[in-house]
Every structure is written in structure tokens, then in C-alpha cells.
N, C-alpha and C positions, 0 to 999 in steps of 0.2 A: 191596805198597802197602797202606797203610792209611787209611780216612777218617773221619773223624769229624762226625759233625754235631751240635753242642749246642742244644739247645731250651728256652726260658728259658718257664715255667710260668705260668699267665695265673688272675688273678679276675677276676671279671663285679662291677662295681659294681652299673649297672642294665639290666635288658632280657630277663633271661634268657627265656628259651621264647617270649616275644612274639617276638624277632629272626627265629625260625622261619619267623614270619608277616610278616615283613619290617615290623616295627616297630624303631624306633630300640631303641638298646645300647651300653651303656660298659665296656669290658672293657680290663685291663693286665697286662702281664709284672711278674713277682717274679723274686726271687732266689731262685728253686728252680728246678731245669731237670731235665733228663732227655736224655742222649747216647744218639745212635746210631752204633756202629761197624762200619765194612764193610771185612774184607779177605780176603786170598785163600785160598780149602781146596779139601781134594783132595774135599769132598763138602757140599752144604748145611748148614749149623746154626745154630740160634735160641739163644743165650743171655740167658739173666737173672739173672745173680748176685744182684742189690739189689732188683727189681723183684716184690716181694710177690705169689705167687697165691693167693689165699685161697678157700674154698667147691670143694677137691679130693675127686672120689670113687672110689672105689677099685669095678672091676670084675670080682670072684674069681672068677666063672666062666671072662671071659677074660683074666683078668690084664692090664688096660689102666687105668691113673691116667685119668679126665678131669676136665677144669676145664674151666667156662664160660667165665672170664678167660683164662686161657689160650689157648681157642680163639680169643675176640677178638681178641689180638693178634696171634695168628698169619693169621686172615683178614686184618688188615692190612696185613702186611708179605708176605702173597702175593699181595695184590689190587696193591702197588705193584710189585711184579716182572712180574706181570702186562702192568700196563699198558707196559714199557718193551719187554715180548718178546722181551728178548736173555738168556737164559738162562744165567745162567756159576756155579759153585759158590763160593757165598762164606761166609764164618761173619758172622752178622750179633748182636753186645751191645747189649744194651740193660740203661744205668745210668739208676736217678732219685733222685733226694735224697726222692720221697714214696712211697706210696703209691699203687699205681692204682686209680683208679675213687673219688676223692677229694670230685670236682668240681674239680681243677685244671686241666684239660684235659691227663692224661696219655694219653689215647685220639689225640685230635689230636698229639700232640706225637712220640707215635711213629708214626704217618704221616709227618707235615713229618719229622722226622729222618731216616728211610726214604728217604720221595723224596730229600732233598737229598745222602742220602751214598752212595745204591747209584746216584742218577745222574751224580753225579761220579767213580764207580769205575767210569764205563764211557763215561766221558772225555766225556759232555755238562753243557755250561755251561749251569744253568737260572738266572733272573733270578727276583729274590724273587717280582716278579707269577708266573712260573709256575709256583714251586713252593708256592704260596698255594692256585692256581685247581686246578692237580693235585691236592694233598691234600683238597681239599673235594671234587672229584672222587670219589676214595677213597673216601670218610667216606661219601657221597650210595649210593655203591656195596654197600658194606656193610651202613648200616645202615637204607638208603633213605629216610631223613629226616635234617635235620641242616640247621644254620645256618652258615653262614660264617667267623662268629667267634672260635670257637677257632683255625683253620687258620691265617686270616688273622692276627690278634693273636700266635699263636707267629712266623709266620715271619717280619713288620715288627718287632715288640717296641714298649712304648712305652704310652702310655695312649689310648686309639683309640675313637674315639666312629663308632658306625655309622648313619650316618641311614636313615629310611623309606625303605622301597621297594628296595630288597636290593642296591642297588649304591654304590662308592663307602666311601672312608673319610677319617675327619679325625682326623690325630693332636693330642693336644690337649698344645702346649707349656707344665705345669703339675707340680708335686708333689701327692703325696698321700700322706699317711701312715698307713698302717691296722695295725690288727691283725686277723691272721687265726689258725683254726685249724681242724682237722677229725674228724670221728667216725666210725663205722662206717654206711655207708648199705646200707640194705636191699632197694633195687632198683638198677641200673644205667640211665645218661643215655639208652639207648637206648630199654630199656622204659618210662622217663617220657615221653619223648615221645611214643612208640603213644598211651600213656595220656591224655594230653590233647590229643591227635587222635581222639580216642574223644570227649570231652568237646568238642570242638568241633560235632564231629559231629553229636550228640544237642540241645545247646545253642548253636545258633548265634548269634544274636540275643547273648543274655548273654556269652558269649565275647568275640566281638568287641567286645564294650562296654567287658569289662576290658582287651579289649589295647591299647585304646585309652587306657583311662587310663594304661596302664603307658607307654606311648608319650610321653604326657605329661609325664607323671611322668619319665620318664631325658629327655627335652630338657631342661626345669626345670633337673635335678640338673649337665648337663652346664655351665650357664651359672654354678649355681652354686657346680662347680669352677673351672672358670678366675677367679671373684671370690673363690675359695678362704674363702664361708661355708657354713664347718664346720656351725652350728646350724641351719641352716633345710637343709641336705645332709642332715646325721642324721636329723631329720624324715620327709623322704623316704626316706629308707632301709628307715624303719618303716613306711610307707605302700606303699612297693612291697612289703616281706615280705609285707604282708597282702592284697595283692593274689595275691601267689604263693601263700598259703594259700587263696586264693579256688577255686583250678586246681588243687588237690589237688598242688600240687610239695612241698613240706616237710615235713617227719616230728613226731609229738609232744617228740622232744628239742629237736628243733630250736629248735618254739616256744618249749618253756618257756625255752629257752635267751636267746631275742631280748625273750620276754616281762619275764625275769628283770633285761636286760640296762634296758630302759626303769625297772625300778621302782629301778634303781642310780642312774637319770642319767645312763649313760654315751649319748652324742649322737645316735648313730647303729647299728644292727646291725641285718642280714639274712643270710638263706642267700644262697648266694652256688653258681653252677653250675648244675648238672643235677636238686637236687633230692634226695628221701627219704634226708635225712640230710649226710654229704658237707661241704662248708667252710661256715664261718659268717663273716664281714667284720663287722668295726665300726670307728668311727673310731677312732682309738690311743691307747689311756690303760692304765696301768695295770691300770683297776678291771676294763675289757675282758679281758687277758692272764689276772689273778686270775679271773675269772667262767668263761673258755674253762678254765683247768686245770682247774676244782673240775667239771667235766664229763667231764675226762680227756681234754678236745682236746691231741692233737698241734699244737703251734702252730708255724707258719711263718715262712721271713723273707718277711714280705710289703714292703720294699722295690722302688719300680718299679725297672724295668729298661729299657733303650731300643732294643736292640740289633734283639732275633732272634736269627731261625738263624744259628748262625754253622758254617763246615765247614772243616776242618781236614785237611788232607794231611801224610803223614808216610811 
């Protein structure tokens, strides 16, 4: 028996790092996903043919490759075996159309993959609410901070506005057309966050003051999705980046990049994720796509998508 589970890949419009803080957040699925495959072997095994480790070091004394990426994934997909405690030898693939550690939520997406296909190869029906609440579970487990949003926006799909105060979501029945793409980030979604939990820390008073404007700012931006204007959207877009460079989340490419992108005229662009580096969102034009190459973004189908997880028996 074999299972599959596809997980369709998610941008953060607005909210990022404030959702932490149970501030509102706009976050959707594209058309880039990332499968999780589980079936039967005579002994454990982790595959990733597609799935890029990058930052590998080599241990000559003890002849042992390690990767930090590497190691992530794998505390993931043992912390979900873990949690189910029925131990059986299975080979578990893992395919993604991106890169990891992007900002697209490929960290969340192999979790939700995980749970939804090593739980259906051990014949339990989990409903999206609980393979949502599981994988945040995970995620909280691991890396012991982490917002909701990834987990949740993979495993519904769709464009999902998360309001204040950490519970609760609204799917928002609308299009959006963006263009995305992404670079080489220099820290990991994990270490960001320590990091501006350090900066909360130290700075409370001011923190709180920006996460509140950010809060502001993604209600605004969500209203003025569903009245789908673009101009006064892209605005914000450029007001929340510079919020998130207020919090030390975005890298000097980044700016120049969103900088670059304002002196074009193009409507709207921010970092878009976890931060130092990682995806960039702008609204969809041309000059957008030309401005992400001439940086050597990898560009995506940033298409929404509605679905989810979806799992597959074969």
C-alpha cells in the first residue's frame, strides 16, 4: 500500500511574525506543493530525491555528512511518528517543486504531509481540523515557537485571513494575482523568530506598538482584497515591509529589492515568510517578474489554489 499526501504551498500576504503574537494574517496556497509518500519496507527510510539540502558538512574524523536542513526535517517526521506511537517500518518521499527553507512554508508542509499520509497508512481517518491542530502541534514541538498559519493554510488551502487573538479562520472568497519569487536566505524561520522574541523582550512597549500597526494594517489590506483595490493594497504592502524591517525580519537584498521595486511603480511588493531573505510577493505585472529575475529570483507559480491536503491511496 502506498499514500500519498500533496501539500499545496502557501504566501503570507500580510501578518507575518505579528500572527506569532496572535495578530491578524493573510496567508494562501499556490501552485507549488510539496508530496509526502508513505509505504511499506522491510526497515525505516527518509527520501528526498527533489528536495534540496543545502549548508552540508563533512566530519573526516568521523566520516559522518551533517546538515542542519537535514536534521530539521528529519526531527519532523520523527516527532510525527512519535506522536501516533505505533511504530511500523515504512520508507517515507518527500517531493517539492521548491526549495526548502524558501519562506513558502515547506517546513509546515512536510509536517501536514507526514501526519496526513503515515496517519492514513495506519488506517486512521483524520479530518482537516485534525491534521491542522496535529501539525501545529509538531511545529510548537520542535521548534517551540510557531504560529498557526502555515499548518493551517496548507492543510484547508485557499486564501485565509486569520483574525486577532489566535483562534478561528475566514476563508476569503476572492482572486489574487501576484507575482512571486525567491533568493537565498541566511537564517532559518526558526532562528527568526528566537530573534524577535529577543527583541520583544528587550523592547516591549515599541514592539507591541508595531504589532499592532501590522494588525491594522493586514485588517485594512484584507477588506481591501475582497473590494479587489489593487492601488491602495500595494500601498500597504510597502508599509507593512517597512514595518517588518522595523523587527529586523528582512535582509539588505530584500530591501533593495522592494526598494527598487517602488522607484519602478510597480503597486505593491514585500518579503513575504519567515524573513532574512526568502520570497518576495508583489502584485503581478510584468515589470515585477523583470525586477525578481534581474536578482536571480527563482520565480514561482504564485496562482491560488483552494484545495489542500489532499491524500491519495494507491
Amino acid at each position: 500500500m502506498i499514500i500519498e499526501a500533496n501539500v499545496p504551498l502557501k504566501l503570507t500576504l500580510f501578518g507575518e511574525h505579528a500572527v506569532v503574537y496572535d495578530k491578524p494574517a493573510i496567508a494562501m496556497t499556490i501552485s507549488e506543493s510539496l508530496r509526502v509518500r508513505v509505504s511499506e519496507s522491510d526497515k525505516s527510510m527518509i527520501i528526498s530525491p527533489s528536495l534540496n539540502i543545502k549548508g552540508v558538512k563533512l566530519d573526516l574524523n568521523e566520516m559522518k555528512i551533517e546538515s542542519e536542513e537535514a536534521k530539521k526535517v528529519l526531527k519532523y517526521i520523527l516527532e510525527v511518528l512519535n506522536y501516533f506511537g505505533v511504530k511500523k517500518n515504512v520508507k517515507i518521499e518527500i517531493d517539492s517543486t521548491v526549495e526548502p527553507s524558501v519562506g513558502l512554508g515547506t517546513s509546515a508542509a512536510v509536517i501536514v504531509g507526514t501526519v496526513a499520509s503515515y496517519s492514513r497508512y495506519l488506517g486512521i481517518e483524520l479530518s482537516k481540523d485534525e491534521i491542522a491542530k496535529i501539525s501545529h502541534e509538531i511545529e510548537l514541538r520542535v521548534q517551540g515557537i510557531a504560529s498557526r498559519m502555515d499548518t493551517y493554510t496548507e492543510t484547508y488551502g485557499g486564501l485565509i485571513y486569520f483574525p486577532a487573538g489566535g483562534k478561528g479562520f475566514e476563508k476569503i472568497d476572492t482572486n489574487i494575482e501576484l507575482t512571486s519569487g525567491y533568493i537565498r536566505r541566511s537564517m532559518s524561520t526558526a532562528d527568526i523568530l528566537w530573534r524577535v522574541r529577543k527583541l520583544k523582550d528587550s523592547n516591549r512597549e515599541i514592539f507591541d506598538h508595531i504589532l499592532d500597526v501590522i494588525g491594522k494594517v493586514t485588517d485594512r489590506a484584507k477588506s481591501l482584497i475582497i473590494e479587489r483595490n489593487y492601488d491602495e493594497l500595494g500601498l500597504l504592502m510597502y508599509v507593512n515591509h517597512g514595518l517588518l524591517f522595523s523587527l529586523g525580519i528582512t535582509s539588505p537584498e530584500v530591501d533593495e529589492i522592494v526598494s527598487r521595486a517602488k522607484q519602478l511603480g510597480i503597486r505593491g511588493c514585500k518579503i513575504s515568510g519567515g524573513g532574512a531573505g526568502g520570497s518576495i510577493v508583489c502584485i503581478k505585472s510584468t515589470e515585477a517578474e523583470v525586477l525578481l529575475r534581474s536578482y536571480n529570483a527563482k520565480i514561482v507559480n504564485s496562482s491560488l489554489t483552494t484545495e489542500g491536503v489532499t491524500i491519495l491511496t494507491r
